[in-house]
RODO-416733 format. One record per residue (C-alpha): residue number from 1; residue in three letters; z, x, y. Coordinates in nm, 3 decimals. Layout:
N
n,res,c3,c1,c2
NUM,ALA,Z,X,Y
...
END
This chain:
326
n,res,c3,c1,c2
1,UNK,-23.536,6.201,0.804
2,UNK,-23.523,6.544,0.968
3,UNK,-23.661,6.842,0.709
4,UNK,-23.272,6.940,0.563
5,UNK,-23.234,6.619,0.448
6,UNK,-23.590,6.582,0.305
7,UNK,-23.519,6.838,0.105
8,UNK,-23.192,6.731,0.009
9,UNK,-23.313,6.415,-0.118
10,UNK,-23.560,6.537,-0.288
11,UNK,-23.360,6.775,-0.507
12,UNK,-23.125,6.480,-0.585
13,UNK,-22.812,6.687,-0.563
14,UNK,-22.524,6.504,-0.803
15,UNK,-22.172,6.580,-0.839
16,UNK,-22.033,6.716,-1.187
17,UNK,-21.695,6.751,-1.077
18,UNK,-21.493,6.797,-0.733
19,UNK,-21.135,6.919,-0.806
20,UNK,-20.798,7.129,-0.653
21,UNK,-20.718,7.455,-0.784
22,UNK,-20.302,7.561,-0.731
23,UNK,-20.267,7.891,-0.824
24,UNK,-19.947,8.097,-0.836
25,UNK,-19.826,8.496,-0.909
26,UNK,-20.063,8.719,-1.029
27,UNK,-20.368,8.553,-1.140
28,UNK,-20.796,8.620,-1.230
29,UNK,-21.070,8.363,-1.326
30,UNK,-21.381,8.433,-1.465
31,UNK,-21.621,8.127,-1.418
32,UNK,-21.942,8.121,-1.688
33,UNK,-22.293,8.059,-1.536
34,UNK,-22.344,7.768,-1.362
35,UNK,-22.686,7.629,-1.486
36,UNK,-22.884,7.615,-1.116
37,UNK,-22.586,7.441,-0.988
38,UNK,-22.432,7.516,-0.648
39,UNK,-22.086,7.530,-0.595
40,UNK,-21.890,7.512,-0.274
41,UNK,-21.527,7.551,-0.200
42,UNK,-21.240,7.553,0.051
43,UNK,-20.901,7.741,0.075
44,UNK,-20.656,7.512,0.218
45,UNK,-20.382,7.791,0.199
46,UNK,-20.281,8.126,0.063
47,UNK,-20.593,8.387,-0.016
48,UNK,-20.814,8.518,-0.319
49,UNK,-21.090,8.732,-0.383
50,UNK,-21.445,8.616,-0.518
51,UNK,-21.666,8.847,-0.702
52,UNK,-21.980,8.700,-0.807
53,UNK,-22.240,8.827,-1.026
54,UNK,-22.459,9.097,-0.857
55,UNK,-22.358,9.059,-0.514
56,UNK,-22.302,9.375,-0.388
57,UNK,-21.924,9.356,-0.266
58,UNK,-21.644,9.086,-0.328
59,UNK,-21.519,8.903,-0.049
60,UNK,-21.150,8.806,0.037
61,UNK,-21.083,8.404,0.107
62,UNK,-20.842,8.300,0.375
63,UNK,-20.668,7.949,0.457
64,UNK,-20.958,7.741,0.657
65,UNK,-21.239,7.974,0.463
66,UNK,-21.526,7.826,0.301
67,UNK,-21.752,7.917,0.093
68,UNK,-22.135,7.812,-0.112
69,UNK,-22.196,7.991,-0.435
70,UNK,-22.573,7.926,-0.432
71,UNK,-22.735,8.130,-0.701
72,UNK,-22.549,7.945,-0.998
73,UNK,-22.459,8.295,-1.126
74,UNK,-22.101,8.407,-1.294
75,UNK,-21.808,8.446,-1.078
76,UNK,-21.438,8.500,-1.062
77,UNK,-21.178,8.420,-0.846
78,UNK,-20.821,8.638,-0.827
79,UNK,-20.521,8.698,-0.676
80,UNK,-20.608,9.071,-0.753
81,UNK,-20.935,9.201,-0.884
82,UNK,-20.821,9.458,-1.057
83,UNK,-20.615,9.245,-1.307
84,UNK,-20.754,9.129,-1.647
85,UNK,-20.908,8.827,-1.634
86,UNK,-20.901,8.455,-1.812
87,UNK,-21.206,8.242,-1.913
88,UNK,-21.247,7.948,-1.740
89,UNK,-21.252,7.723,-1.955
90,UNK,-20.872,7.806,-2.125
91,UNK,-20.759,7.719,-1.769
92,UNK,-20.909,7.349,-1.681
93,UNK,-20.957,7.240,-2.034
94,UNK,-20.642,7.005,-2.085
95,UNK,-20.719,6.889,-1.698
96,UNK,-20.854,6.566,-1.675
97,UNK,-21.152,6.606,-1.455
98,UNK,-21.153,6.541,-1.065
99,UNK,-20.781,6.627,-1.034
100,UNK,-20.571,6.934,-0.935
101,UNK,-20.566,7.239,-1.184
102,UNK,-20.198,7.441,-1.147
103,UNK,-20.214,7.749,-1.270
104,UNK,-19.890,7.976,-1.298
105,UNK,-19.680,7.745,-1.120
106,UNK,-19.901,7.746,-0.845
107,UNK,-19.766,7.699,-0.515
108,UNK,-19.921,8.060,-0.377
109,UNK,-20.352,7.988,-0.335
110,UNK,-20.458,7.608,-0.327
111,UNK,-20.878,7.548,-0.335
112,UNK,-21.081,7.237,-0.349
113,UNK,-21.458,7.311,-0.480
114,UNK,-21.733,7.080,-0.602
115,UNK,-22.001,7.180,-0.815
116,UNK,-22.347,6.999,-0.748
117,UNK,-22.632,6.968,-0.977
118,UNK,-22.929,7.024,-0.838
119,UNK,-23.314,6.892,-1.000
120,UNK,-23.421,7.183,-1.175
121,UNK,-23.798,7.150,-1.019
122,UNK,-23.682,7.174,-0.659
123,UNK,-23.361,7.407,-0.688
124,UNK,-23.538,7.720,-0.596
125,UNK,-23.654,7.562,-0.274
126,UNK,-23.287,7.556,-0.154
127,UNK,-23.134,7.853,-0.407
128,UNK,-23.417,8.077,-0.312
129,UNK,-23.360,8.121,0.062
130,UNK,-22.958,8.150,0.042
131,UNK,-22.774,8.495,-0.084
132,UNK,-22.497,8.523,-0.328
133,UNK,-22.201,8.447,-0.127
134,UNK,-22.236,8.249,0.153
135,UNK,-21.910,8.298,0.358
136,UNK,-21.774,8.063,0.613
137,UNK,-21.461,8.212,0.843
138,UNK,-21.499,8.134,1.212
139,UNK,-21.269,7.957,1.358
140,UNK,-21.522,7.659,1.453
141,UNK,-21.603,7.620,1.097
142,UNK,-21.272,7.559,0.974
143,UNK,-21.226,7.341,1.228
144,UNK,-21.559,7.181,1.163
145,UNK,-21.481,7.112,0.779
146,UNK,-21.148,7.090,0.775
147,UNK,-21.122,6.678,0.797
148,UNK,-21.355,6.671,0.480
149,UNK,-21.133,6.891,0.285
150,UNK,-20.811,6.759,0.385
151,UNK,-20.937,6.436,0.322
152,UNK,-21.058,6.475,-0.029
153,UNK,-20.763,6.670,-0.146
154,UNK,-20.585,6.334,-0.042
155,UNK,-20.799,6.172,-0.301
156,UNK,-20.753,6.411,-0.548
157,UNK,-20.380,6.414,-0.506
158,UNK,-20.348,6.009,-0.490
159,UNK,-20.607,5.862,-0.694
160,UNK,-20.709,5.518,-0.562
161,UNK,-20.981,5.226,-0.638
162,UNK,-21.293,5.359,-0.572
163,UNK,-21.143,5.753,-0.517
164,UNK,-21.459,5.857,-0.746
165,UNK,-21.735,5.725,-0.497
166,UNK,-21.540,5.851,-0.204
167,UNK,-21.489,6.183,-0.337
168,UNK,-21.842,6.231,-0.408
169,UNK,-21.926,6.176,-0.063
170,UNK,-21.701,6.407,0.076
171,UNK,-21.844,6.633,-0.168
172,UNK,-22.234,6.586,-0.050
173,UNK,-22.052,6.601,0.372
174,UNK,-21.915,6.939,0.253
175,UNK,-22.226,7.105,0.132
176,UNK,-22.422,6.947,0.436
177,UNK,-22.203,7.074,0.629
178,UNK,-22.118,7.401,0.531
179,UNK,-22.556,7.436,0.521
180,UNK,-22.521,7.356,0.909
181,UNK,-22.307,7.635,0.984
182,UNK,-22.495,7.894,0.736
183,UNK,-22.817,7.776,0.926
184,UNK,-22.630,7.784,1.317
185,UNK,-22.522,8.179,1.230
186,UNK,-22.859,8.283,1.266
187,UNK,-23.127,8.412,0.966
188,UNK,-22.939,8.721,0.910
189,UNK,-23.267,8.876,0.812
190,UNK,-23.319,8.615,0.579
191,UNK,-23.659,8.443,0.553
192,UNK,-23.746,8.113,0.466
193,UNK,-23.761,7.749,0.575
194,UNK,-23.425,7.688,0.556
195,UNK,-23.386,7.967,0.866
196,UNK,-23.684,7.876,1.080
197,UNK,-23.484,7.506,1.132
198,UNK,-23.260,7.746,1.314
199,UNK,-23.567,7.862,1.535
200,UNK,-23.629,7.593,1.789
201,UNK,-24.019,7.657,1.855
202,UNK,-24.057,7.676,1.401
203,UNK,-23.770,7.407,1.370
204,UNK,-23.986,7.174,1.591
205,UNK,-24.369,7.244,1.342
206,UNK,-24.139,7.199,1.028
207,UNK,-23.989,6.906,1.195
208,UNK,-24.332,6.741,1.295
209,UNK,-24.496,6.826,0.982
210,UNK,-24.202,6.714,0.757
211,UNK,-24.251,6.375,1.016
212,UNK,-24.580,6.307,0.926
213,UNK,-24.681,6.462,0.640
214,UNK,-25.034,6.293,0.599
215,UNK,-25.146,6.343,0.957
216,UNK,-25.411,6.597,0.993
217,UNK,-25.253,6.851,1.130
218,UNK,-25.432,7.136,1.299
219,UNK,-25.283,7.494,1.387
220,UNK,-25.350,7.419,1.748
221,UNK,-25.140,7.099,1.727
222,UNK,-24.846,7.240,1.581
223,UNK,-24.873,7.554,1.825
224,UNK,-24.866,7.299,2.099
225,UNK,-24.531,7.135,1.977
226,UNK,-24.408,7.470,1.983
227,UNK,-24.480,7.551,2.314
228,UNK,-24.684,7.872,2.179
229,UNK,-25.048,8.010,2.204
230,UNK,-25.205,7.935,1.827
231,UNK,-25.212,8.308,1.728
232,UNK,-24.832,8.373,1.842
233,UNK,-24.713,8.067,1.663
234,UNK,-24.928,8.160,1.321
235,UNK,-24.806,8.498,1.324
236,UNK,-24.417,8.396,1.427
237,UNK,-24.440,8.114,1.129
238,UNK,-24.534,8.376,0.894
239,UNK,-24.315,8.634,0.954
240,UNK,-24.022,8.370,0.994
241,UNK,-24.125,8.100,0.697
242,UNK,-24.241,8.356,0.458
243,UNK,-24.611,8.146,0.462
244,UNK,-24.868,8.027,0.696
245,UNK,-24.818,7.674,0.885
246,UNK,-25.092,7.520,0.639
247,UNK,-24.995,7.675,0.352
248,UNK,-24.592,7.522,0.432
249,UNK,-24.821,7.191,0.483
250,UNK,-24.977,7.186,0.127
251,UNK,-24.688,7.271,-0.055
252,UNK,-24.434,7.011,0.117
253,UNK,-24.712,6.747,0.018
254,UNK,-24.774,6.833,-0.258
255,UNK,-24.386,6.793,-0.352
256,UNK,-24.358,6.473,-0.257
257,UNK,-24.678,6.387,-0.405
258,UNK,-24.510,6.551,-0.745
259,UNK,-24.206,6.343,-0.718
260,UNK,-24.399,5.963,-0.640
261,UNK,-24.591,6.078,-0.975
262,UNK,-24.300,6.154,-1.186
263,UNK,-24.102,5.879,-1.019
264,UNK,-24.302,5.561,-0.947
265,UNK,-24.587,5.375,-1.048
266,UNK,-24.850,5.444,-0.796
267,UNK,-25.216,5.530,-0.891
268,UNK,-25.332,5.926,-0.833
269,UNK,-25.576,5.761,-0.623
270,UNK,-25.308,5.585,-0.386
271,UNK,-25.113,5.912,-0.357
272,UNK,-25.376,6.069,-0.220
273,UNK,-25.487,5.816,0.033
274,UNK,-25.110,5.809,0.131
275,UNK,-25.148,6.175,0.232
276,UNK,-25.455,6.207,0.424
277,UNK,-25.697,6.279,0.132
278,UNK,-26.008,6.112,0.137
279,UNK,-26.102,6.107,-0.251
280,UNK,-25.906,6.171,-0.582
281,UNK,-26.079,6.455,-0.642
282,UNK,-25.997,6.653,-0.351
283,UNK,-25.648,6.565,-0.400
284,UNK,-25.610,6.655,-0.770
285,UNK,-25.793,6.990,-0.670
286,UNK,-25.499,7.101,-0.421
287,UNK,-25.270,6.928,-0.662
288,UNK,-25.382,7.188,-0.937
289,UNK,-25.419,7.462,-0.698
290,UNK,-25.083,7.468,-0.600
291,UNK,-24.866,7.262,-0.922
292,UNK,-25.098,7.446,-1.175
293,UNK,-25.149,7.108,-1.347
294,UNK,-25.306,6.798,-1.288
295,UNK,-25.201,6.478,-1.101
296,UNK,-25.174,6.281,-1.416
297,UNK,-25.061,6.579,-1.639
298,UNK,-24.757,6.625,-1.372
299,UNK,-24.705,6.236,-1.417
300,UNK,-24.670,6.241,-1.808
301,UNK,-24.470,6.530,-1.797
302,UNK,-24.254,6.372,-1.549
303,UNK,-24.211,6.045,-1.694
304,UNK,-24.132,6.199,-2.056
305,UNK,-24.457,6.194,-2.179
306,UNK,-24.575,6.528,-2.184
307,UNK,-24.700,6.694,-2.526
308,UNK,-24.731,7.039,-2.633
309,UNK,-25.055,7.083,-2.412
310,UNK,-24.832,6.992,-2.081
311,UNK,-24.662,7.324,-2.065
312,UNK,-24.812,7.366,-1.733
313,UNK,-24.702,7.085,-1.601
314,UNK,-24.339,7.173,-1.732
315,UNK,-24.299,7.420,-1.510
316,UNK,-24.542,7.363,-1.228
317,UNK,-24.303,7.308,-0.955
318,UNK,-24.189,7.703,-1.014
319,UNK,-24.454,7.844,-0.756
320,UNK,-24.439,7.550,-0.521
321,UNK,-24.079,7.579,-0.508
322,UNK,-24.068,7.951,-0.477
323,UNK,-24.360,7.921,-0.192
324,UNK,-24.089,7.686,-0.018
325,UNK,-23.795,7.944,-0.075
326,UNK,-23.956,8.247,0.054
END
């Protein structure tokens, strides 16, 4: 798989609920926090503003706009800002879930927007690198989405057998998708791994070392692959990933090592083999260094297990995440 969708896959992102929003009049939202989830939306036609949560200015939403809500934080959506708003919840409770919401007789502002969970040990790895309000307008995106969103408001309008597995498809194409376009605008000054996959001399290390994560991978190596002298490419990784090549390197196995523990069967000492190590020990010594637990500690924890004395393992992926994110 290529590094987006190792990630991806890795976080598990599921579904809670894709549905259309028909709006009409004079109208404001507020949305409640949304738990680490990321939401993401398109306006198939009419406008509204979205304000979320400490983002420093609200943005106005146009027919063929898209949008990713990230940083799970409050939000509202309005015909007008300055009006009084409703909760959220008076508005969709009596809607049965995955169909279309009218509010006010609708008819002026139609939306379609799917909320994702994400696994709370990995979110920050994607959450981390993205702002606010991501904000998709250009002409190519709309374009670009525009058969995914047509297509599932089909679904939600005329519910057939097996609409709720199609739907959540359509709902995982979206958020790839609308991740493509984020990434293809450039970093922005943003910093992270999620931007260097825009960078074609970083996209090609990340890719090679996301390839083969047990291979023993040297700086010189990776500087070859990326066509750079080994003190250009450190430096360029750095200032670009937000850590060194090696340090990326550790981390990424170390996350998959952390989710074969919690997830599978395998012996601490077969992990390890399985990514280059060449004793338990040496393993379980990164594996502390950067999880702040142990191997088997993680693995309890993950499978359940884990007792009062596992707090570290609890929240061990925190760091490794954030080292990711940055």
């Amino acid at each position: 798989m290529d590094p987006l969708s190792d990630v991806l896959s890795l976080m598990r992102p599921r579904n809670y609920m894709s549905a259309g929003f028909d709006a009409g009049g004079d109208w404001s939202i507020q949305f409640p926090d949304q738990q680490q989830s990321i939401k993401c939306g398109a306006v198939v036609s009419g406008r509204c503003w979205l304000a979320v949560d400490g983002a420093a200015e609200p943005v106005l939403l146009k027919a063929g706009d898209s949008m990713l809500l990230p940083s799970g934080r409050p939000f509202r959506l309005a015909s007008d800002l300055a009006l009084p708003s409703v909760d959220a919840s008076t508005v969709f409770a009596s809607v049965p879930k995955g169909g279309i919401v009218t509010h006010k007789g609708g008819g002026d502002c139609l939306l379609v927007s799917s909320r994702f969970a994400l696994d709370g040990n990995y979110a920050a790895m994607l959450l981390g690198v993205l702002p606010p309000i991501v904000h998709l307008r250009h002409e190519a995106d709309q374009e670009t989405l525009r058969w995914s969103v047509e297509r599932m408001m089909q679904e939600l309008r005329e519910p057939q057998p097996g609409g709720f597995l199609v739907i959540q498809h359509l709902a995982h194409m979206i958020l790839v998708q609308a991740l493509r376009l984020h990434m293809a605008e450039g970093p922005g000054g943003g910093v992270g791994w999620l931007f260097a996959l825009g960078d074609r001399q970083m996209g090609a290390a990340i890719h090679a070392m996301h390839g083969e994560p047990a291979r023993r991978w040297t700086l010189q190596a990776l500087a070859e692959l990326a066509g750079m002298s080994r003190s250009s490419f450190a430096l360029r990784f750095k200032e670009t990933v937000g850590k060194s090549p090696m340090e990326y390197l550790t981390r990424w196995r170390m996350l998959l090592a952390g989710d074969r523990l919690a997830n599978s069967r395998d012996s601490v000492s077969s992990i390890a083999l399985s990514f280059g190590y060449e004793s338990e020990s040496a393993f379980s010594t990164a594996f502390k260094r950067v999880m702040g637990c142990s191997p088997r500690q993680y693995g309890r924890a993950g499978h359940g297990e884990a007792g009062e004395g596992d707090g570290a393992a609890q929240g061990a992926l925190a760091p490794v995440a954030d080292g990711l994110a940055a």
